[in-house]
C-alpha positions as CSV (number, residue, x, y, z in Angstrom):
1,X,15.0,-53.2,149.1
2,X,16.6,-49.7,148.8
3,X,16.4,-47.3,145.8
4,X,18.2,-44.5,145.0
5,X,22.0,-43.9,143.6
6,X,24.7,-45.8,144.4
7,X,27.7,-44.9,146.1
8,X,31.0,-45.9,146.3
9,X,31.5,-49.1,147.8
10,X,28.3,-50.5,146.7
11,X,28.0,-53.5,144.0
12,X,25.8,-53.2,140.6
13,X,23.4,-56.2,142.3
14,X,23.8,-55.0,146.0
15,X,24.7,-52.2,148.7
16,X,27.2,-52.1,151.3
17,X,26.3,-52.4,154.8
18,X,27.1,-49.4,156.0
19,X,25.8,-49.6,159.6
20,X,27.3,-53.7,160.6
21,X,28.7,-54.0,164.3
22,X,32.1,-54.4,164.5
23,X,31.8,-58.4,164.6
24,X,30.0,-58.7,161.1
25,X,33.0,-56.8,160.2
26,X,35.7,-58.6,161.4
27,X,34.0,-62.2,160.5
28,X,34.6,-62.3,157.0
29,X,38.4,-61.9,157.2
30,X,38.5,-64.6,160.3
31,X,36.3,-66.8,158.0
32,X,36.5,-65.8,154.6
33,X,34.7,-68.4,152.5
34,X,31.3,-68.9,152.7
35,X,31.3,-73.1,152.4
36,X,33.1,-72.3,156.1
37,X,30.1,-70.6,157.6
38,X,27.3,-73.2,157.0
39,X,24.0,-73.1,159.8
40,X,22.1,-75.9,159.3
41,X,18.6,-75.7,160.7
42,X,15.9,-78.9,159.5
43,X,12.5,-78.1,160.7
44,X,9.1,-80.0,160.6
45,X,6.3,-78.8,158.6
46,X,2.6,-79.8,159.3
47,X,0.8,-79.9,156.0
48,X,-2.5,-80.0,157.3
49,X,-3.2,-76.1,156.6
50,X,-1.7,-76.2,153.6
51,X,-3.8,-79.2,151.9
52,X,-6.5,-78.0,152.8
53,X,-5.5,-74.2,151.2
54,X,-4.6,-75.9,147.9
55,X,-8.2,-77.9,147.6
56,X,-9.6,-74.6,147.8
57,X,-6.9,-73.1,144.8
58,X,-7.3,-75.8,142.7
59,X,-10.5,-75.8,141.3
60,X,-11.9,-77.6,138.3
61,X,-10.2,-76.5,135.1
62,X,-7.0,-75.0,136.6
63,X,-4.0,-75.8,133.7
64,X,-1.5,-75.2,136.1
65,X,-2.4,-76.7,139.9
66,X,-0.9,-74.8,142.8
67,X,1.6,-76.8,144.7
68,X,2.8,-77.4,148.4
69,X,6.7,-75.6,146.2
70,X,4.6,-72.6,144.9
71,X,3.4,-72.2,148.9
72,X,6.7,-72.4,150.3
73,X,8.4,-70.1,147.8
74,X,5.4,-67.4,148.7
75,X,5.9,-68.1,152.2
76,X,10.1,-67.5,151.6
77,X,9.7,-64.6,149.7
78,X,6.8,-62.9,151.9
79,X,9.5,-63.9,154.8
80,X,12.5,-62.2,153.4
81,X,10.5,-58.9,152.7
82,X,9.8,-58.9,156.6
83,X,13.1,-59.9,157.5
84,X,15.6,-58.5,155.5
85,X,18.8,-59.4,156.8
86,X,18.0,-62.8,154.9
87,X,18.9,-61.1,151.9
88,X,22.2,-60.4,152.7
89,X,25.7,-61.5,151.8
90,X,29.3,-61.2,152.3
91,X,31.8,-61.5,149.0
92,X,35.3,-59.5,149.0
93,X,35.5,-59.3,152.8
94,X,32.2,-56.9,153.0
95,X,28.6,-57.3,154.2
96,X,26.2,-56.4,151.9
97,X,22.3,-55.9,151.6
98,X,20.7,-57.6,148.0
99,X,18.8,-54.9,145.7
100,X,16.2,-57.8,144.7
101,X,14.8,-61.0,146.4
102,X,15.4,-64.0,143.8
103,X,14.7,-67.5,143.7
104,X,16.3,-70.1,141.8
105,X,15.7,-73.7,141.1
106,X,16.9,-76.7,139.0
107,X,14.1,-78.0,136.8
108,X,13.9,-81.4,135.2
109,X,12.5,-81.5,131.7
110,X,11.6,-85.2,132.0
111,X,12.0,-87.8,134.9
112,X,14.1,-89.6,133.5
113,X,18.0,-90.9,134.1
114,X,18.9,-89.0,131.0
115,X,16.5,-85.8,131.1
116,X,18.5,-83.1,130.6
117,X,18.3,-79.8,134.1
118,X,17.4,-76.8,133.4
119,X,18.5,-73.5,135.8
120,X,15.1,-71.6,136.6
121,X,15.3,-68.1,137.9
122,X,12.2,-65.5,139.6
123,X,11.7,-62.5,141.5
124,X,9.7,-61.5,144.3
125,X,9.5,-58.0,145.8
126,X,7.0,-56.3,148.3
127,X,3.9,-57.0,146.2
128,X,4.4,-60.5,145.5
129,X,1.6,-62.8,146.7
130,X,1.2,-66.7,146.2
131,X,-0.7,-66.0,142.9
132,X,1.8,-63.8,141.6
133,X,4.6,-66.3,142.5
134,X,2.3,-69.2,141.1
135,X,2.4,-67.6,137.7
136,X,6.0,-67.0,137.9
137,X,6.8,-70.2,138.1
138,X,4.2,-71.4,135.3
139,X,5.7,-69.1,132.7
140,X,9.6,-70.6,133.8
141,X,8.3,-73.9,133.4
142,X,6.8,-73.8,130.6
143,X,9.4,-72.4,128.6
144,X,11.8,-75.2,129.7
145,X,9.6,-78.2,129.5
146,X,6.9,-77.3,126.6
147,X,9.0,-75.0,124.5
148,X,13.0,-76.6,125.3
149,X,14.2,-73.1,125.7
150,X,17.6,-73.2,127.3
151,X,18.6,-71.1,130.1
152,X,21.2,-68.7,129.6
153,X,23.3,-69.8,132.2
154,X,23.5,-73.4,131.0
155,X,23.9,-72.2,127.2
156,X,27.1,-70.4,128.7
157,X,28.5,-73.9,130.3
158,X,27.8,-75.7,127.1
159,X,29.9,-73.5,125.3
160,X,32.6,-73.1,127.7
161,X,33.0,-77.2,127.8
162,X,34.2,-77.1,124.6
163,X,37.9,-75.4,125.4
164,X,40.9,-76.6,126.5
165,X,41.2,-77.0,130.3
166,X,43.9,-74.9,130.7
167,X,42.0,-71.9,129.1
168,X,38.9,-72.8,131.2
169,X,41.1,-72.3,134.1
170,X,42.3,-68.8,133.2
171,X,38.6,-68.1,132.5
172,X,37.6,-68.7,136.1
173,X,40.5,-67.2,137.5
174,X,39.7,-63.8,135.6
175,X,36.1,-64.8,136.5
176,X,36.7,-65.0,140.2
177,X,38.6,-61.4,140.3
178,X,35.4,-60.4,139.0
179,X,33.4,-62.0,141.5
180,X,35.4,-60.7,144.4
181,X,34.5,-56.9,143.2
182,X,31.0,-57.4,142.1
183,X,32.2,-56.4,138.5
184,X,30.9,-59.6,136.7
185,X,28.6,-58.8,134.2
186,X,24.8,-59.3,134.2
187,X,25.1,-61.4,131.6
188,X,27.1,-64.3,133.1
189,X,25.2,-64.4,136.7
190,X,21.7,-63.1,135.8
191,X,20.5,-66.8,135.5
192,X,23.1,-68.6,137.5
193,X,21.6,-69.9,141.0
194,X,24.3,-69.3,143.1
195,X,23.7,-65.4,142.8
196,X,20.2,-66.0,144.1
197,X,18.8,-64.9,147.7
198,X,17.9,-68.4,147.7
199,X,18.6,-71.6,145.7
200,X,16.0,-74.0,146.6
201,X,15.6,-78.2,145.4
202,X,12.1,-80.0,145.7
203,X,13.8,-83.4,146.9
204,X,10.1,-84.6,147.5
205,X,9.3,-84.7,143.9
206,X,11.7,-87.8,143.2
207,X,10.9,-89.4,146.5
208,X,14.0,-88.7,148.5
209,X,13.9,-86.6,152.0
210,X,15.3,-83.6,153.2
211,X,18.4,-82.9,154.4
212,X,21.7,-80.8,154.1
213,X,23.1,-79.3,151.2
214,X,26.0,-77.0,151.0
215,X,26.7,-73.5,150.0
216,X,29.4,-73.1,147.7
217,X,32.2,-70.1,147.3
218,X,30.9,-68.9,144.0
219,X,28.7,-66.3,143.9
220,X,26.2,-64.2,146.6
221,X,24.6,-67.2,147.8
222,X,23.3,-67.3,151.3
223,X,20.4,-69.5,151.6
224,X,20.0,-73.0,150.7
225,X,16.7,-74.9,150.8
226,X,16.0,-78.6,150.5
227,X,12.2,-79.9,150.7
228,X,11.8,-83.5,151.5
229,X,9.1,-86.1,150.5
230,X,5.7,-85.9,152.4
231,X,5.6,-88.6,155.2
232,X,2.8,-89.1,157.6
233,X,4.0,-88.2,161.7
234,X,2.4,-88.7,164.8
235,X,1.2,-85.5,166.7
236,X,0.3,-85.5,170.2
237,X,-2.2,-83.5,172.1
238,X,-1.8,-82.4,175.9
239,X,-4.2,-85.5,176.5
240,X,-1.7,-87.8,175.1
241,X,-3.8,-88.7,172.3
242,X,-2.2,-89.5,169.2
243,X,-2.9,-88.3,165.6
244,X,-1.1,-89.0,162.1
245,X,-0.8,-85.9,160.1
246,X,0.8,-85.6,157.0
247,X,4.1,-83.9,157.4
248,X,7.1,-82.6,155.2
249,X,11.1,-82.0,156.3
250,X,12.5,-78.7,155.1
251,X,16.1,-78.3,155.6
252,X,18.1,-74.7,155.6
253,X,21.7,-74.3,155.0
254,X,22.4,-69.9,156.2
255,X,25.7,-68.5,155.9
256,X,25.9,-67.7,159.8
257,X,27.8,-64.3,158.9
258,X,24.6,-62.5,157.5
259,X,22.9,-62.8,161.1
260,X,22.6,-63.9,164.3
261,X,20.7,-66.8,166.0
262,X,18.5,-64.5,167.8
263,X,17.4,-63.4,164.0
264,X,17.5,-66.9,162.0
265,X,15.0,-68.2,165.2
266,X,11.9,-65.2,165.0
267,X,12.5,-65.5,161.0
268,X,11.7,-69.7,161.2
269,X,9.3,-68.5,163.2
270,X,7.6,-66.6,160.6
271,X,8.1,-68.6,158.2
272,X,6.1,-71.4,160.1
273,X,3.4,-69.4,161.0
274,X,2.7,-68.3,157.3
275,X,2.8,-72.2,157.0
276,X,-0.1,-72.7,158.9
277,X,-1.7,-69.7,157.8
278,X,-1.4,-69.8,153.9
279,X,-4.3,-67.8,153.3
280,X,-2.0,-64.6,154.7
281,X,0.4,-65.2,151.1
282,X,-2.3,-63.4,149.4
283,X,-1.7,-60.3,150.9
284,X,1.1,-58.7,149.4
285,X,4.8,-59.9,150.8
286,X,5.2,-56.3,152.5
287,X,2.4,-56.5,154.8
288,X,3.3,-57.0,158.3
289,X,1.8,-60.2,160.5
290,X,1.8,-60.0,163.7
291,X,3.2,-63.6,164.0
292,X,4.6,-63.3,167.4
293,X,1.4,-62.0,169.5
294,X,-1.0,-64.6,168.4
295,X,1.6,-67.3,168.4
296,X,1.7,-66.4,171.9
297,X,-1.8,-65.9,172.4
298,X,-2.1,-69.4,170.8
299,X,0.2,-71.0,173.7
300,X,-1.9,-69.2,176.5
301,X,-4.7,-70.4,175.5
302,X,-3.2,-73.9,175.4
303,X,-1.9,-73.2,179.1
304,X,-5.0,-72.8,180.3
């Protein structure tokens, strides 16, 4: 994330891309909307690692028990800091590089047909670790679920439901001018998901599996995650011999304008390696891992 002064061309919540090859120039005006550009990658995690990571977090007495979500929102957010270009996004035509790393989520105040959502909102930056991400998400939570705060975002929607159709479709008209020139005001998208780096849904925690889930038009968001419900899978060793593991299916939707494939493959790459190394998300999100040489190192020794 830059700092400094702005210059012209830049938006209140981003900066131009200054520096983009004449292709992730061009893109935007061959496919303008976003909903057009959807990647979908679904990839297999091994929770092995990470079980046995969160017996060791979770001791006796803990109020608030570190989850398989908190894990993969560390392992996201340390991921982004190392690969930037996941922070990006295109709006009005132009490429532009995020000032923060945000994460939003939908939480449900009870399980039930009826319980009411709630729109959750955090930020990570280079320091952020799986603690500091942990408590993030405690304080968020417990203002929606213990204390019924509402969200700003969704006290917005309540009140716009109440006019006429016809003015809530000058509203979004003048709203989506706004949009287009990064001139909305932090008010109206601070808390609203689809101006997140990433909007993410925990599918697993009302039993149903991972799979895709669209981007939408609205907004600077380029990443969608969905987590699926654990499962057990066979694993197989160079022997043949087979072992059940407990497994979860994680499923990306990228606008394909922010980067290339060459980039989205070495950043899943990361972002699995973190996966089976948790205890690297207590390091600070800016430290460099070296993912690549001991992956490869790994696979040699395999080979051998």
């Amino acid at each position: 994330m830059k700092e400094g002064k702005k210059r012209f061309g830049d938006r209140k919540d981003a900066r131009l891309v200054r520096d983009a090859d004449a292709l992730h120039v061009i893109m935007p005006y061959i496919m303008p909307n976003r909903a057009d550009n959807e990647a979908f990658i679904n990839e297999k995690i091994d929770l092995t690692n990470i079980n046995a990571y969160l017996k060791e977090k979770n001791v006796e007495g803990i109020d608030f028990k570190y989850t398989i979500f908190h894990v993969i929102t560390a392992a996201l957010a340390k991921t982004i800091v190392l690969r930037p270009k996941m922070n990006r996004f295109i709006k009005g035509h132009r490429l532009y590089q995020r000032d923060k790393i945000t994460f939003s989520f939908v939480a449900k105040k009870v399980f039930s047909d009826n319980g009411e959502e709630a729109l959750t909102f955090i930020t990570c930056d280079e320091d952020s670790t799986v603690d500091s991400v942990h408590e993030s998400i405690k304080k968020k939570l417990t203002k929606v679920r213990e204390k019924g705060e509402v969200d700003y975002t969704t006290g917005m929607m309540n009140k716009l439901t109440k006019v006429p159709r016809f003015v809530m479709r000058f509203i979004f008209r003048i709203l989506r001018v706004l949009d287009y020139y990064g001139r909305l005001p932090d008010s109206l998208c601070k808390e609203d998901p689809e101006f997140a780096t990433v909007f993410m849904t925990n599918l697993g925690s009302i039993k149903l599996n991972a799979g895709y889930h669209h981007l939408a038009n609205w907004g600077t968001n380029s990443i969608f995650v969905v987590l699926g419900e654990k499962h057990l899978s066979p694993y197989y060793d160079e022997n043949g011999n087979v072992e059940m593991r407990e497994t979860m299916n994680i499923g990306f939707t990228l606008d394909e304008r922010i980067a290339d494939g060459y980039y989205y493959s070495k950043t899943i790459k990361l972002f699995k390696y973190l996966l089976e190394n948790p205890h690297l998300l207590e390091e600070p999100a800016g430290q460099e891992v070296d993912y690549e040489q001991k992956s490869g190192s790994a696979v040699a020794e395999m080979l051998r």
